[in-house]
C-alpha positions in Angstrom: 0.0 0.0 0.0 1.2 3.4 -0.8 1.2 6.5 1.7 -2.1 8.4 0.8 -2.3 11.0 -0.1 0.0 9.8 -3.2 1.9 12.7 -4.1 2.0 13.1 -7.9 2.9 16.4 -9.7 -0.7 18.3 -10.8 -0.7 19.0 -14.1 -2.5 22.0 -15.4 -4.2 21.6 -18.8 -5.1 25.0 -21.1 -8.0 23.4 -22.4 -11.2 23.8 -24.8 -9.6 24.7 -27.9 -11.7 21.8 -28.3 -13.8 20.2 -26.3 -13.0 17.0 -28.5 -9.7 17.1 -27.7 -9.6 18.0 -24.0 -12.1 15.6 -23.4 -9.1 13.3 -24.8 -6.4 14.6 -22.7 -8.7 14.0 -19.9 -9.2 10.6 -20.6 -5.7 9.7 -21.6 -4.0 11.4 -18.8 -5.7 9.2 -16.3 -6.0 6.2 -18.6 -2.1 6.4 -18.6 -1.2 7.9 -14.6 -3.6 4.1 -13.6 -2.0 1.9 -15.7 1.1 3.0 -14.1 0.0 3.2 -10.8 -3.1 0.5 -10.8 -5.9 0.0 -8.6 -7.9 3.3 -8.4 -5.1 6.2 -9.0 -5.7 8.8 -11.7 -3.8 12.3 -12.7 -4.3 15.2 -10.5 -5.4 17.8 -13.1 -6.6 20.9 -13.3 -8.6 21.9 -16.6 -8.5 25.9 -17.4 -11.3 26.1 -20.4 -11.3 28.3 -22.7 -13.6 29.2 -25.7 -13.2 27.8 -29.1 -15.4 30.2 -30.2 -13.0 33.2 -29.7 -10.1 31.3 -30.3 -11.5 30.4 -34.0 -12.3 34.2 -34.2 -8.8 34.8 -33.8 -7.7 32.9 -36.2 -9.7 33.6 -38.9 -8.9 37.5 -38.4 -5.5 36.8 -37.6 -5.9 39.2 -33.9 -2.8 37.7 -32.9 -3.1 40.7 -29.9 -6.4 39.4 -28.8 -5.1 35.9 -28.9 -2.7 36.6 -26.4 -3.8 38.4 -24.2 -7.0 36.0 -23.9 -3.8 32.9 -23.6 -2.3 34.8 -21.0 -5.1 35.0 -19.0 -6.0 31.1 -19.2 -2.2 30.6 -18.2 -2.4 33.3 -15.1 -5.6 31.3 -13.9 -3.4 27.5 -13.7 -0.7 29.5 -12.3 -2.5 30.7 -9.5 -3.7 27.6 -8.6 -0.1 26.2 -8.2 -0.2 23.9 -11.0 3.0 21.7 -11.7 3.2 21.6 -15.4 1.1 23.6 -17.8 0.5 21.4 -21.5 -2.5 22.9 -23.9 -4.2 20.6 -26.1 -3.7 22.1 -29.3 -1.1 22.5 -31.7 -2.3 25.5 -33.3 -1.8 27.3 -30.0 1.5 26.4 -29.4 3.2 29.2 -31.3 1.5 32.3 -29.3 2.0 30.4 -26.5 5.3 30.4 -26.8 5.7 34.2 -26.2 2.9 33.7 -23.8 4.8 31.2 -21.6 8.7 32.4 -22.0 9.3 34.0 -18.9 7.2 32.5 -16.8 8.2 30.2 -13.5 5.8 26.9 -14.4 7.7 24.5 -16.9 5.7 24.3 -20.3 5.5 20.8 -22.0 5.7 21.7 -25.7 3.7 19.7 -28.0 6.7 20.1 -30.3 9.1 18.8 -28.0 7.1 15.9 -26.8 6.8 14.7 -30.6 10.4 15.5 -32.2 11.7 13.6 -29.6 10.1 10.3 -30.4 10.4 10.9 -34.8 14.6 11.4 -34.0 13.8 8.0 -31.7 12.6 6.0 -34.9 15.3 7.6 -36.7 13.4 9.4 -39.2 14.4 12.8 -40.1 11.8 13.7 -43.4 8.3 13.8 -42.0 4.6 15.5 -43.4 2.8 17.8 -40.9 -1.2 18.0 -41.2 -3.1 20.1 -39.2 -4.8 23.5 -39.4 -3.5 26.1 -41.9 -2.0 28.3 -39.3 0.1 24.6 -38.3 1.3 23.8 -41.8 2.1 27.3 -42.4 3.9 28.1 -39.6 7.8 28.4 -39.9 8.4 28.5 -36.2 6.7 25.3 -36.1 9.1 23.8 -39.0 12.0 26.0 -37.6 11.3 24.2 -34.5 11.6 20.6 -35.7 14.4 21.3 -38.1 16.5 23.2 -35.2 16.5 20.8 -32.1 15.6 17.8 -34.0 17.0 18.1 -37.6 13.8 16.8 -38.8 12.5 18.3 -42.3 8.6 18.6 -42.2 6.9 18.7 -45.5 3.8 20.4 -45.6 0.5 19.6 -48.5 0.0 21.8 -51.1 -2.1 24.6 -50.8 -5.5 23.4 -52.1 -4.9 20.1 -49.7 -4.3 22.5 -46.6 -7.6 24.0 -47.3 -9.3 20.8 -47.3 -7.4 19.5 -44.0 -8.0 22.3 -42.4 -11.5 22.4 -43.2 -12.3 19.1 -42.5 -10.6 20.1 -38.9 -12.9 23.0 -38.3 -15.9 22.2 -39.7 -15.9 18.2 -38.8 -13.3 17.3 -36.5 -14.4 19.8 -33.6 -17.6 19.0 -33.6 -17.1 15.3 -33.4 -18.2 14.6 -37.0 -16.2 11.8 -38.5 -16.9 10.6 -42.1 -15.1 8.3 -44.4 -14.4 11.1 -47.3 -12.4 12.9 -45.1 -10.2 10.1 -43.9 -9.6 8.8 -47.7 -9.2 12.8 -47.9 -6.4 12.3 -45.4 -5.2 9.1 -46.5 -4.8 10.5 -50.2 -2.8 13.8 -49.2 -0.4 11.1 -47.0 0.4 8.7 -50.2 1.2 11.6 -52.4 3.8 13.1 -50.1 5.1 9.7 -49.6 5.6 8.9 -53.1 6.3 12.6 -54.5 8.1 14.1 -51.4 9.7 10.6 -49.3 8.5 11.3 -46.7 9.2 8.5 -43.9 5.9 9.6 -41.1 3.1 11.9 -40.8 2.7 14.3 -38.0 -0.8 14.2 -36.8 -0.4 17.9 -35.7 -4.2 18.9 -34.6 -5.5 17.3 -31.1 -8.5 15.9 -32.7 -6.8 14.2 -35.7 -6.5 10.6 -33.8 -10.4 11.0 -34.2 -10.0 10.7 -38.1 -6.9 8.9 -38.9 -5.7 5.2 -37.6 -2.1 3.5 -38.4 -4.2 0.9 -40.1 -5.1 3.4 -42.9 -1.9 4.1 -43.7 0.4 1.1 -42.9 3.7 2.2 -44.8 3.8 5.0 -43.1 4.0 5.8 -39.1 2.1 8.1 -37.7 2.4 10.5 -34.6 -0.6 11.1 -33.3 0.8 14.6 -31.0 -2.6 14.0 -28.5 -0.9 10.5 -27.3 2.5 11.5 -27.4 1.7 15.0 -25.0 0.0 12.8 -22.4 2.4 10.2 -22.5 5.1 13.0 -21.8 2.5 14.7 -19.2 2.5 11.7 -17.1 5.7 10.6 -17.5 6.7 14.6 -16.0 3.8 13.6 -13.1 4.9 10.9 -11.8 8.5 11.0 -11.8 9.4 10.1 -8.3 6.2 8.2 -7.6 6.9 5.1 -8.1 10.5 4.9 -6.4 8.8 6.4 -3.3 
């Protein structure tokens, strides 16, 4: 028997941005602290919410300003309530957030971390990145992977980022899975692999794992970033537990 109350590290999740996928960091995150820990032990977490609403807003007018200042906000609230670790379940936010978080005390797991790490582990260095537009656009997200990773991330071409990232936004979000889309995704994958050699795909949206399983593409690996950021989450939670 362990001495209760089991101190594990709280870990402070920016989330809402959706509701898909922080309803899936919820459930991994405890899914992964009690298979580590067993009987009836989950995370300690504390969920900061925010609105996808404004956040798409944001996007679409490109209010970086807003955007911001709404982010630092969210992060001031799990800061004041002594969180341990502060990870936010999407990839699209991880950018801003980076200004957002740079000189602040509480570590920040970055998505990008989290993921480069594992790609360098296979020993792949030529990968695609789908997400939203503002993702697959960014070159601090590809600056980022090439950088501290020496990873090249290929990126669709323009008319299949507007149908990934739509598919995202208008499906994804709000829990709406259909076939198209997948063979949508599927399609875009094959091409880059056979045009571009790429050796993995990036699933860089939160809600992608929704759409997309390694069975649909079997030649290529896929990082699903929504695992690999809880993994990494509980890995930073519990280090210490299980040698006490």
């Amino acid at each position: 028997m362990r001495t209760k109350p089991l101190q594990q590290k709280i870990i402070g999740v920016l989330g809402g941005c959706s509701n898909v996928a922080t309803a899936e960091y919820y459930r991994l995150l405890n899914e992964f602290v009690n298979t580590r820990l067993g009987g009836w032990e989950i995370a300690e977490t504390l969920i900061v919410g925010m609105n996808f609403g404004n956040i798409e807003a944001w996007i679409r007018t490109g209010d970086d300003a807003a955007m911001e200042a709404y982010l630092h906000s969210k992060v001031d609230q799990l800061e004041a309530a002594n969180v341990d670790v502060v990870l936010c379940v999407s990839n699209t936010l991880h950018p801003p957030l980076e200004r957002v978080v740079a000189k602040r005390k509480t570590p920040f797991l970055h998505i990008v971390e989290v993921t480069g790490k594992v790609i360098r582990a296979r020993g792949l260095d030529r990968v695609a990145l789908l997400g939203t537009r503002p993702v697959m656009q960014s070159e601090q997200v590809k600056l980022h992977y090439a950088e501290q990773f020496g990873i090249s991330v290929v990126t669709p071409n323009d008319a299949e980022q507007i149908a990934v990232d739509r598919i995202i936004f208008d499906e994804l979000v709000k829990g709406k899975v259909l076939l198209e889309s997948r063979q949508v995704y599927v399609d875009i994958a094959q091409r880059l692999a056979a045009e571009a050699g790429i050796q993995g795909l990036i699933m860089g949206c939160t809600e992608i794992f929704t759409l997309l399983r390694q069975e649909d593409l079997p030649a290529i690996p896929l990082f699903d970033t929504t695992r690999l950021h809880c993994e990494a989450a509980v890995e930073f939670a519990l280090d210490g537990v299980l040698s006490a």
